[in-house]
C-alpha positions in Angstrom: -31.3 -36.0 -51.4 -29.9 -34.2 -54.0 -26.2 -35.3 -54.8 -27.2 -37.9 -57.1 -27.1 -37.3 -60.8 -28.3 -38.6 -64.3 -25.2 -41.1 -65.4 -26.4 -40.0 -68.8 -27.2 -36.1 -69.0 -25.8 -35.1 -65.6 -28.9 -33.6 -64.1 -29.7 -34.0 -61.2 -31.8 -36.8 -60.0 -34.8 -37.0 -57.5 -37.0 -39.4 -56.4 -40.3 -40.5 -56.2 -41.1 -43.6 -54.2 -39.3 -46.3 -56.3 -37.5 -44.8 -59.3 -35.6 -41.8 -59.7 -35.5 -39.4 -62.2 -33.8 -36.6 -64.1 -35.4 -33.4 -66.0 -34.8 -34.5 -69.0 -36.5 -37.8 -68.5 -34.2 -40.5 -67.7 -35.3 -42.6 -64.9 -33.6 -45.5 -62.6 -35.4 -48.1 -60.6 -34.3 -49.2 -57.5 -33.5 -52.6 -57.3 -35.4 -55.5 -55.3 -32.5 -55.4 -52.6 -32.8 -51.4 -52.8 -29.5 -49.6 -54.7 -29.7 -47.9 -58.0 -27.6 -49.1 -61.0 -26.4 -45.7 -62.2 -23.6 -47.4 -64.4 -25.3 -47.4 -68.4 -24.4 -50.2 -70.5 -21.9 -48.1 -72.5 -19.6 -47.5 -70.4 -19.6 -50.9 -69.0 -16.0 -52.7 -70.0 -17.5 -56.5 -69.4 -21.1 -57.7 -68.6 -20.7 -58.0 -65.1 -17.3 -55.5 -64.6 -15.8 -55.1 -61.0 -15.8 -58.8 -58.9 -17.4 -61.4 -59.0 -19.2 -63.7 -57.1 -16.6 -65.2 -55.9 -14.5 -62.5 -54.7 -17.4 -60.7 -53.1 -18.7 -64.0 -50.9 -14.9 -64.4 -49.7 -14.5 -60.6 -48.4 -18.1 -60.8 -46.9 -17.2 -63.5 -45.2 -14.0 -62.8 -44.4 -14.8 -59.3 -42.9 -18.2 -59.9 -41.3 -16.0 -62.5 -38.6 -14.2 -59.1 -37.4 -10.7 -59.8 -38.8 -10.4 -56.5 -40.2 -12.5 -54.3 -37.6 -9.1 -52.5 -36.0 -9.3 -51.1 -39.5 -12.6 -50.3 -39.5 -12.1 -48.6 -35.7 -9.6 -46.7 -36.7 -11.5 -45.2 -39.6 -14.8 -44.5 -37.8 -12.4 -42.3 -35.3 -10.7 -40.9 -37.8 -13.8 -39.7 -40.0 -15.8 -38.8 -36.8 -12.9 -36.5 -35.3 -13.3 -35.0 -38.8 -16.9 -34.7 -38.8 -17.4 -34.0 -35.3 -18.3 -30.2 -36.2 -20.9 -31.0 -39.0 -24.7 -31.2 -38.7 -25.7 -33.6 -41.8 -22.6 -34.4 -43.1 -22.1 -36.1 -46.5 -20.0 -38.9 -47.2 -19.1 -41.0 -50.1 -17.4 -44.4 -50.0 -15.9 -44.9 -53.6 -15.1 -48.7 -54.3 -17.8 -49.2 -51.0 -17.6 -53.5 -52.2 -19.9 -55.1 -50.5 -20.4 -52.6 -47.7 -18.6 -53.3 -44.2 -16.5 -50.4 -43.7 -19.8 -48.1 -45.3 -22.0 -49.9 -42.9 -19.6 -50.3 -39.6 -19.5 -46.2 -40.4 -22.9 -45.3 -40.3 -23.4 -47.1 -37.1 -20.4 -45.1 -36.1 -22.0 -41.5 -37.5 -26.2 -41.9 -37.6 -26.3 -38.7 -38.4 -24.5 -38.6 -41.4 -25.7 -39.5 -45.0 -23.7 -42.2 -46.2 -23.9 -43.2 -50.0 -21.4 -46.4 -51.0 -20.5 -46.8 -54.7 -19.2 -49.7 -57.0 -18.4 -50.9 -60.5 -19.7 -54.5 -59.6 -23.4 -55.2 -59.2 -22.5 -58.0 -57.1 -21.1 -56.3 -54.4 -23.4 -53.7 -54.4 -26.2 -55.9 -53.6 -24.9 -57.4 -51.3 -24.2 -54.2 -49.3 -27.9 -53.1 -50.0 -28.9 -56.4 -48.6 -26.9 -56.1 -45.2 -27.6 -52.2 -44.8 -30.9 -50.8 -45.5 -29.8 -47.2 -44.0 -27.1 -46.5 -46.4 -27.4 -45.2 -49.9 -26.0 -47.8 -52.9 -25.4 -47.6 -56.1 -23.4 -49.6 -58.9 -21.1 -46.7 -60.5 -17.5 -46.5 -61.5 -15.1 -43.9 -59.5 -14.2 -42.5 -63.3 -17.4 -40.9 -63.8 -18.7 -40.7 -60.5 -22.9 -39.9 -61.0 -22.7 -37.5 -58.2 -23.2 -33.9 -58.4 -20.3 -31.0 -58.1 -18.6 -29.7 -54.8 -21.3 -31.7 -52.9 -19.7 -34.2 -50.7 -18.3 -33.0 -47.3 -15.8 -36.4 -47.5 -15.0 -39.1 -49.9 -13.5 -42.2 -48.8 -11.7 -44.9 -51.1 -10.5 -48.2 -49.0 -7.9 -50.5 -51.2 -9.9 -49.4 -54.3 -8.5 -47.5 -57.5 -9.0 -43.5 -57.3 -9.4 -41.3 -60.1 -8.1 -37.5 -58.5 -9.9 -35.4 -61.1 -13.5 -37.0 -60.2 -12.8 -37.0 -56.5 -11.8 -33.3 -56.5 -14.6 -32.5 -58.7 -17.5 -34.0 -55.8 -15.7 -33.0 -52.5 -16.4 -29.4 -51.1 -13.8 -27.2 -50.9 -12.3 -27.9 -47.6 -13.5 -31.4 -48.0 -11.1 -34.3 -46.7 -10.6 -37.1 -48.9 -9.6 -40.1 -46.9 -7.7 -43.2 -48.4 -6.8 -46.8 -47.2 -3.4 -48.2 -48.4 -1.4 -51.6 -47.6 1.5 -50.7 -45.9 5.0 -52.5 -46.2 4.4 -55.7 -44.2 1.0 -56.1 -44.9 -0.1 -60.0 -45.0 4.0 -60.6 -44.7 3.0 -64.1 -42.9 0.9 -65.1 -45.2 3.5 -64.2 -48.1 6.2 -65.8 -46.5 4.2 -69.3 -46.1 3.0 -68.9 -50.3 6.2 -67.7 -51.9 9.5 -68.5 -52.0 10.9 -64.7 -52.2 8.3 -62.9 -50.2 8.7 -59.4 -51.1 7.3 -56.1 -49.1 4.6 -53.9 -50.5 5.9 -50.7 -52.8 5.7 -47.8 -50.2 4.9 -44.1 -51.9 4.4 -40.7 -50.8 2.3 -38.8 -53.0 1.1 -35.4 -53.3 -1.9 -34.4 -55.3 -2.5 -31.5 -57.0 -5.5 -29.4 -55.1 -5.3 -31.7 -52.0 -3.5 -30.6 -48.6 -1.7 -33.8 -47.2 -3.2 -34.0 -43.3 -2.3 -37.1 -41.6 -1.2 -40.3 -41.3 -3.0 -42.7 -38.9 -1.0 -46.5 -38.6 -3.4 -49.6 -38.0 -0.9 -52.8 -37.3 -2.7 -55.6 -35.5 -1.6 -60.0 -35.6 -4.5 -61.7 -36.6 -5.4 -65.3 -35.6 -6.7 -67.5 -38.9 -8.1 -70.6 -37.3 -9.5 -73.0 -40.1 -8.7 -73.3 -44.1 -11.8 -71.5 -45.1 -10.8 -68.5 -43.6 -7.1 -68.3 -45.0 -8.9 -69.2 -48.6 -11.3 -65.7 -48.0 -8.5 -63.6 -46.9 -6.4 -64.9 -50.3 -9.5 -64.7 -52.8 -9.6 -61.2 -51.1 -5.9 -59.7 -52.3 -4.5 -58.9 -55.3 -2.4 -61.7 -55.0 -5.2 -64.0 -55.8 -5.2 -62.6 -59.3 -1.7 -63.7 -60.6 -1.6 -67.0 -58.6 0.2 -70.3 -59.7 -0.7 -73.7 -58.8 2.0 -73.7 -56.4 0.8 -70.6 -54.8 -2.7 -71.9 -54.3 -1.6 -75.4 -53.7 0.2 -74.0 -50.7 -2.5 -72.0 -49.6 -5.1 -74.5 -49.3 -2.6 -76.6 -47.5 -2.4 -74.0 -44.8 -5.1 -75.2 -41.6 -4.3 -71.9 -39.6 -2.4 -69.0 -39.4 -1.1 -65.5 -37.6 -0.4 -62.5 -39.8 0.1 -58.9 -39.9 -2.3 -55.9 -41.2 -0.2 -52.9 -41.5 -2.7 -51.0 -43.2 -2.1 -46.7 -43.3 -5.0 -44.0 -43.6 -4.2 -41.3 -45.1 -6.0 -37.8 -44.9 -5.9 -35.2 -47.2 -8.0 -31.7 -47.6 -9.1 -30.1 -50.6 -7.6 -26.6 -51.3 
């Protein structure tokens, strides 16, 4: 393994039963649960950045009772139809949160090497707890501790991108793969919390290096049966951030309900 770089010089990092190390001296321990926190203090924006405790029990719970898996289907095609050619394929899951679409793919691809990345420690052990086959490591996708033109594909599901790192570790030829909310995403569940429901911004963008591929369309209803489940899915959006009493008042009067993921992957190739 030899993707993995110093977060402080940029060397290159290698390992040596517990702790890995760069030339110049620097050296990370792998933590109890097994992932490396490659994120240094100085360029950390809080003392615990990314999400919390909170927010990472919700999506783990929300996600591990299979709500979400068409998603999670429809990526492990799409990346293995990509993939299908290479030997030991390298793959990066930028904003990896506490690990189910990193893990769900490297049941999908064993013979790739999978390494999962994110800003909050929280989520990050988690993922190393559920997954012991997968590579973590707490880092931020603006200054990704990974090592030029190395990574064959680099995924980013609902998390925030930052072009100039991601073109910097993918290959030439490499295929960057994002997940983005479509229009009517979660309408349902808007129209039952708000009184003007509104429908997700819809953009096409074009990036500058990067090949647009494909578009692959995942819409599925979804059955919420209890309280606890509608609460997860809400702690889990955006929405959850900017919420008003009403808003959560309503959303912990909800007992069950059926909803819409409209969710788009989008493919793109590096020049």
């Amino acid at each position: 393994m030899t993707y993995l770089t110093c977060p402080v010089c940029g060397k290159k990092l290698t390992k040596n039963e517990r702790s890995w190390r760069c030339e110049k001296g620097h050296s990370f321990d792998e933590a109890a649960s097994g992932y490396l926190h490659l994120l240094p203090s100085n360029k950390m924006n809080s003392k615990l950045p990314g999400d919390n405790k909170q927010m990472v029990n919700a999506r783990r719970d929300f996600l591990r009772k299979g709500y979400y898996q068409p998603v999670s289907d429809k990526l492990n095609e799409v990346i293995g139809g990509l993939l299908k050619d290479k030997k030991s394929p390298l793959l990066l899951d930028v904003g990896c949160g506490e690990g189910y679409y990193t893990s769900r793919l490297k049941e999908a691809l064993p013979k790739a090497e999978i390494c999962g990345m994110d800003i909050s420690k929280l989520a990050v052990n988690a993922a190393a707890k559920s997954c012991k086959n997968v590579m973590w490591a707490v880092a931020s996708s603006f200054d990704l501790p990974v090592a030029d033109n190395s990574c064959d594909v680099l995924l980013s599901m609902f998390a925030p991108i930052c072009m100039e790192e991601f073109s910097r570790v993918l290959k030439p030829g490499g295929v960057l793969v994002f997940a983005v909310t479509s229009t009517k995403h979660l309408w349902e569940l808007k129209e039952a919390i708000y009184d003007e429901p509104y429908e997700n911004k819809k953009e096409d963008h074009e990036y500058e290096g990067f090949v647009f591929e494909a578009k692959h369309k995942v819409q599925d209803m979804i059955h919420l049966p209890c309280q606890e489940d509608i609460a997860n899915l809400f702690t889990m959006t955006p929405y959850y951030y900017k919420s008003s009493v009403t808003t959560s008042q309503r959303v912990a009067a909800l007992q069950h309900l059926d909803t819409l993921i409209d969710v788009d992957i989008l493919v793109y190739r590096k020049i």
